[in-house]
C-alpha positions in Angstrom: 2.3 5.8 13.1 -0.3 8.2 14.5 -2.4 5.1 16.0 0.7 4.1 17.7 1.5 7.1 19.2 -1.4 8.1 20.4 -2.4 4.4 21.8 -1.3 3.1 25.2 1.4 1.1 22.9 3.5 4.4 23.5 5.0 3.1 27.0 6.6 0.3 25.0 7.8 2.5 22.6 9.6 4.0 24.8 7.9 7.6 23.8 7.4 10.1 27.0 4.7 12.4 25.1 2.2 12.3 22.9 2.1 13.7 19.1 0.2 16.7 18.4 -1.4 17.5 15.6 0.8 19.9 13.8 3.7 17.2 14.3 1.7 14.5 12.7 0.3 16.3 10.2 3.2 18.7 8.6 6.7 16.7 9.5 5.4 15.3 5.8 5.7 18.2 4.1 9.6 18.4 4.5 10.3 14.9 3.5 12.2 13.9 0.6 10.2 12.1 -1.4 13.4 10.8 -3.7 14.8 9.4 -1.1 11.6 7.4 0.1 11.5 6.2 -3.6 15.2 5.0 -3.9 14.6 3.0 -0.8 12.0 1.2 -1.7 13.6 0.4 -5.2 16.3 -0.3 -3.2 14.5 -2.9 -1.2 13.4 -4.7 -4.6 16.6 -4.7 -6.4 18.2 -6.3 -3.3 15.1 -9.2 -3.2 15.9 -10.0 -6.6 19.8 -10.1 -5.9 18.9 -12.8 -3.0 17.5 -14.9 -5.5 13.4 -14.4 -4.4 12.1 -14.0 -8.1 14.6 -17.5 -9.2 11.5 -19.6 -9.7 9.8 -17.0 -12.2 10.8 -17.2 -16.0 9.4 -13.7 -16.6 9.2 -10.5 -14.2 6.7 -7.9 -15.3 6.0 -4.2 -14.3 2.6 -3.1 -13.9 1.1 0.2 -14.2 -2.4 1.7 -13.7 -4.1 4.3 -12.2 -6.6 5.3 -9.3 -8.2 7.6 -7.4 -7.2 8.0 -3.9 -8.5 11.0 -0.9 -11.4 12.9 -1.4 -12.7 16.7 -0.1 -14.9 19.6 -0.5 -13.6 22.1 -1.4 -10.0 22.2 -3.5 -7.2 22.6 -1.3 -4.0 21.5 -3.8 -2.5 21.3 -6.9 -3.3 17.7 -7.1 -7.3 18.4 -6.5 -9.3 17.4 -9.4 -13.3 18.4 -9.7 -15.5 15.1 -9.6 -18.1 16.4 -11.6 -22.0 15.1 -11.9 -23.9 14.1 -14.7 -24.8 17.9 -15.5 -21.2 18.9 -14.9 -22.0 19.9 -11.7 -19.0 19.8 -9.1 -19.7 17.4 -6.6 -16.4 17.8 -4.4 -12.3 17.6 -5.2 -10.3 14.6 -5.5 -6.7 12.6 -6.2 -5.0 10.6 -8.7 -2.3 8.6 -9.1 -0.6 6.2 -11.1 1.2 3.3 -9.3 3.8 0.6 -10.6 4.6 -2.8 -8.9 6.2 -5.6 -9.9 4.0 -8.6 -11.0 4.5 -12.3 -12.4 6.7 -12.9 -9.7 4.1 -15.0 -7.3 4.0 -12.0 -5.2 3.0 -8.2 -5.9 5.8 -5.8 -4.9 4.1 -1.6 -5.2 7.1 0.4 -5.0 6.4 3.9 -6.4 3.3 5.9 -7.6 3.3 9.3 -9.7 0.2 11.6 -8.7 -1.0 14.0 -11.6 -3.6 16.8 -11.2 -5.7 19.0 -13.3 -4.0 19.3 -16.6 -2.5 16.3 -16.4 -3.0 12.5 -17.6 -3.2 8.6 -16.1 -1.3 8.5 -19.4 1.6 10.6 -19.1 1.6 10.1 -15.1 2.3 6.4 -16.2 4.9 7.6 -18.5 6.8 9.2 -16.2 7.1 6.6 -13.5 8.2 4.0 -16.1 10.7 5.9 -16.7 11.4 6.2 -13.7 11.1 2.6 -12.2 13.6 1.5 -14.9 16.4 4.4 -13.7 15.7 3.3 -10.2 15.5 -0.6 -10.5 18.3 -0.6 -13.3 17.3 -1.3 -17.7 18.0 -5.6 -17.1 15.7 -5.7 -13.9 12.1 -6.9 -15.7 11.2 -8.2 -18.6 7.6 -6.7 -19.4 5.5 -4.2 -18.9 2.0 -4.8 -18.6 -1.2 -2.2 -19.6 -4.5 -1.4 -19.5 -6.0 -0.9 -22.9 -5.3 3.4 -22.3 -1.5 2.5 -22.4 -1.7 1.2 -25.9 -1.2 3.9 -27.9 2.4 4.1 -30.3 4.3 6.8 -28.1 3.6 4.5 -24.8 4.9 1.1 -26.5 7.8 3.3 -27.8 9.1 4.4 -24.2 8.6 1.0 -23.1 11.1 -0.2 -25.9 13.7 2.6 -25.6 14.0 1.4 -22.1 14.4 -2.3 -22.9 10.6 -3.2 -22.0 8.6 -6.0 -23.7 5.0 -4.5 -23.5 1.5 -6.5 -23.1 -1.2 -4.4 -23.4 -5.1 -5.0 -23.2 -6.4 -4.6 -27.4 -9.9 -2.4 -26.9 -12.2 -0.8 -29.2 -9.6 1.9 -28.6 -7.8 0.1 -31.3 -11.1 -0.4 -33.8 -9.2 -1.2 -37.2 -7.2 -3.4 -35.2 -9.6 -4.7 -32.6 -12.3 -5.4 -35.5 -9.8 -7.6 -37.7 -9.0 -9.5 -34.8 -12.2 -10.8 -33.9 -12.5 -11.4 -37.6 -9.6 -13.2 -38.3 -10.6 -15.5 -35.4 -13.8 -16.0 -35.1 -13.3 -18.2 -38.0 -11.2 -20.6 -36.9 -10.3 -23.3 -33.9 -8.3 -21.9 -30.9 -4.9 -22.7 -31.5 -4.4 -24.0 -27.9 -6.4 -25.1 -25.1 -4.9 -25.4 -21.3 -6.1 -25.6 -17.8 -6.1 -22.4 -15.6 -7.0 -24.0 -12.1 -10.4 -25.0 -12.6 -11.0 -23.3 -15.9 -10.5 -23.9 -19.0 -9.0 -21.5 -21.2 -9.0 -21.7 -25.1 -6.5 -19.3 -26.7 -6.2 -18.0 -30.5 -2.7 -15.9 -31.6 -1.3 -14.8 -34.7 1.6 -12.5 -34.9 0.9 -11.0 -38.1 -1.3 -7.8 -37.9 -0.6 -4.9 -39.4 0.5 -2.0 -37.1 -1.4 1.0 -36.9 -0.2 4.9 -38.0 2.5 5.9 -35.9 3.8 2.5 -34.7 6.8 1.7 -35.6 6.4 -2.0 -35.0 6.8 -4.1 -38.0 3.8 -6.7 -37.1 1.4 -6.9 -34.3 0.9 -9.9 -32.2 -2.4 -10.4 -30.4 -3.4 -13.2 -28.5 -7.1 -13.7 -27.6 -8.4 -16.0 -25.0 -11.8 -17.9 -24.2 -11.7 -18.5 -20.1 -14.9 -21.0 -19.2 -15.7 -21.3 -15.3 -17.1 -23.7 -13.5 -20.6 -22.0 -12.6 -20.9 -21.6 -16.7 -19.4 -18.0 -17.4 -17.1 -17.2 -20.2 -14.7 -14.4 -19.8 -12.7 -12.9 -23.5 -9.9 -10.5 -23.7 -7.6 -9.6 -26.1 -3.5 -8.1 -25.7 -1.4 -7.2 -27.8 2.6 -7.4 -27.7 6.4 -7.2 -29.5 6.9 -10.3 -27.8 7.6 -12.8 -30.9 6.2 -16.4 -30.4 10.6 -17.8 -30.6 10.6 -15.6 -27.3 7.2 -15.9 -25.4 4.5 -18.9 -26.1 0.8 -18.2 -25.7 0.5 -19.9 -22.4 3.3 -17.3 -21.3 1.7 -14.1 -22.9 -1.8 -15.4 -21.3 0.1 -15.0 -17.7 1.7 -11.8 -18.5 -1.6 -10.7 -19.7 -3.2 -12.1 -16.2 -0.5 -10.5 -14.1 -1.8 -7.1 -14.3 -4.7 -7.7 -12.3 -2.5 -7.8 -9.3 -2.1 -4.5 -9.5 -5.7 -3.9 -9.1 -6.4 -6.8 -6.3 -2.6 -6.6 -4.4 -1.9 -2.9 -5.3 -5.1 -0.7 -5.1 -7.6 -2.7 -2.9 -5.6 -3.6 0.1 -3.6 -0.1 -0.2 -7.2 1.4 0.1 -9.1 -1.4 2.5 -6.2 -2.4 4.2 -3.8 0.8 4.3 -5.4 3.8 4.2 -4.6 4.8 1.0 -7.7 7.2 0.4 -7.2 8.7 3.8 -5.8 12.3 3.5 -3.7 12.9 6.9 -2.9 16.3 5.9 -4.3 18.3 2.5 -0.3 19.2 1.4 0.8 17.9 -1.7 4.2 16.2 -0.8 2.3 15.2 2.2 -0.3 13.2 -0.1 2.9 11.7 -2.0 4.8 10.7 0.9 2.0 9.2 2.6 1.2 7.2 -0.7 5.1 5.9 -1.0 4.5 4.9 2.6 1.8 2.5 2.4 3.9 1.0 -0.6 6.7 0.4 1.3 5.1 -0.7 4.1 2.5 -3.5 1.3 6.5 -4.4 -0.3 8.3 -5.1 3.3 5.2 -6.9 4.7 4.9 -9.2 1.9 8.8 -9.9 1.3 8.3 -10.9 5.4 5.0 -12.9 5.5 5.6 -14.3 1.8 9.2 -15.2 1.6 10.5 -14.8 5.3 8.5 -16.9 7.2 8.3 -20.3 7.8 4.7 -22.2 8.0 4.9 -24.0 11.7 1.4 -25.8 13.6 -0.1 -22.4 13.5 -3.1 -21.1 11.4 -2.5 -18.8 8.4 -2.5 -15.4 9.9 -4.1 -12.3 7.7 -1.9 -9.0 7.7 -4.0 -7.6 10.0 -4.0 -10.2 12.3 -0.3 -9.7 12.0 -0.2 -5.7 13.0 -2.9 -6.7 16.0 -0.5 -9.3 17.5 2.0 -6.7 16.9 0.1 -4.1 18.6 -0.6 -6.3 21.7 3.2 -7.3 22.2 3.7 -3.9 22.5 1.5 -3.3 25.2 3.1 -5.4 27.1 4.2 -3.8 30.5 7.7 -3.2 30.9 9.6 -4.8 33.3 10.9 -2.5 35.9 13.6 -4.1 37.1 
């Protein structure tokens, strides 16, 4: 919005006068942030009603966190001290948690939760779970799906109360647990072995461990996989779930488990690369938030357009940049004065 109106593109836009600063920079601090966020929810829950998710068995929810904006000097509630390796403060900067919908073939970002000093990735990520399920409705997704920080008893209980499937990333975090895993199967042949693209991807699950203190699980189930590459590599992880194997095979879980990357490649690196997510417009904190809930709007709406909406003609497969330039352009195309 600034570029535009400050750009030549203005005269097609109809706009007499420019922006100034104090417009651009503090109309954000009087927007309603909860009704930015019921908008975008909005926009999902109606892509799902036309049918755009039909060819996915499983629909997942994603969260993680990130950092996002950085400054000298603290100038919010939301500044956090990035600190050196002799505890030195370095400079100020932002959190957040985000949540998008994965699993689907496309990544949908539609609502972050910032949390400053005091507070948690954890309990940020809490709260917007809650959240996303109020907003999207209890029988929207199936899953949600965790870095190894999320797997902790009270997490996997919210995720249940609200009707939530949970695969989470098994770390030393977990060492009991983690430890009689790799036990349990380093003595014995996967138990399936399937293509992934190029790769080949040897999987082990049992759905027998015992649950740690606290969990109110009966069993654990915990896949691990083997993923060989071409050039020679070998990547290994290990999730756990409450998915039993009558409801989710391992080839499933192994997809649920792979779905939460998108967050990291769809979600964080084009919001920041592509979006300006670590841009701070103006230091305000509902500034910050609204400009965050913006760019996931705007990554949802393009995607739902250039992903389901559009039709592949003769014409080369056009980047979402490319996209906003030949937007840009048609608007600075002279009016006709006539």
């Amino acid at each position: 919005m600034e570029a535009l109106v400050r750009s030549p593109a203005r005269r097609g836009l109809a706009v007499g006068r420019s922006f100034g600063d104090d417009a651009l920079s503090y109309f954000t601090e009087r927007l309603d942030a909860e009704r930015l966020r019921a908008t975008t929810a909005s926009v999902v829950r109606q892509v799902k009603r036309n049918k755009a998710f039909e060819g996915s068995r499983w629909i997942g929810l994603a969260v993680d966190g990130t950092g996002a904006g950085r400054s000298e000097q603290e100038k919010c509630p939301w500044c956090r001290a990035v600190r050196n390796q002799k505890k030195e403060i370095t400079g100020y900067g932002h959190k957040l948690a985000m949540i998008s919908v994965v699993g689907i073939g496309l990544s949908l970002p539609f609502d972050v939760e910032p949390y400053g000093s005091g507070d948690s990735e954890y309990s940020a990520g809490q709260r917007l779970l809650r959240r996303a399920v109020k907003n999207l409705g209890s029988r929207f997704a199936d899953y949600a799906v965790v870095d190894g920080a999320f797997a902790t008893a009270p997490f996997l209980h919210t995720a249940g109360d609200l009707g939530l499937k949970t695969v989470a990333r098994l770390k030393g975090n977990l060492p009991e647990l983690f430890e009689s895993v790799q036990r349990r199967f380093a003595s014995r042949l996967p138990d399936g072995t399937f293509r992934d693209g190029s790769d080949r991807v040897e999987i082990w699950d049992a759905d027998d461990f015992d649950p740690w203190d606290r969990l109110r699980w009966k069993t654990v189930r915990v896949i691990l996989y083997r993923q060989h590459k071409k050039d020679g590599s070998v990547g290994e992880a290990c999730w756990l779930t409450d998915f039993s194997k009558a409801q989710a095979g391992s080839k499933a879980l192994y997809h649920m488990a792979k779905s939460r990357w998108e967050i990291e490649n769809q979600g964080f690196n084009d919001a920041k690369n592509r979006y300006g997510c670590e841009h701070i417009c103006h230091h305000h904190p509902n500034s910050l938030l609204i400009n965050w809930l913006i760019i996931a709007l705007t990554l949802t709406l393009e995607r739902l357009y250039r992903i389901r909406h559009l039709h592949r003609g003769m014409h080369r497969i056009l980047t979402p940049v490319a996209l906003l330039r030949l937007l840009r352009h048609s608007l600075l195309a002279p009016a006709d004065s006539s």
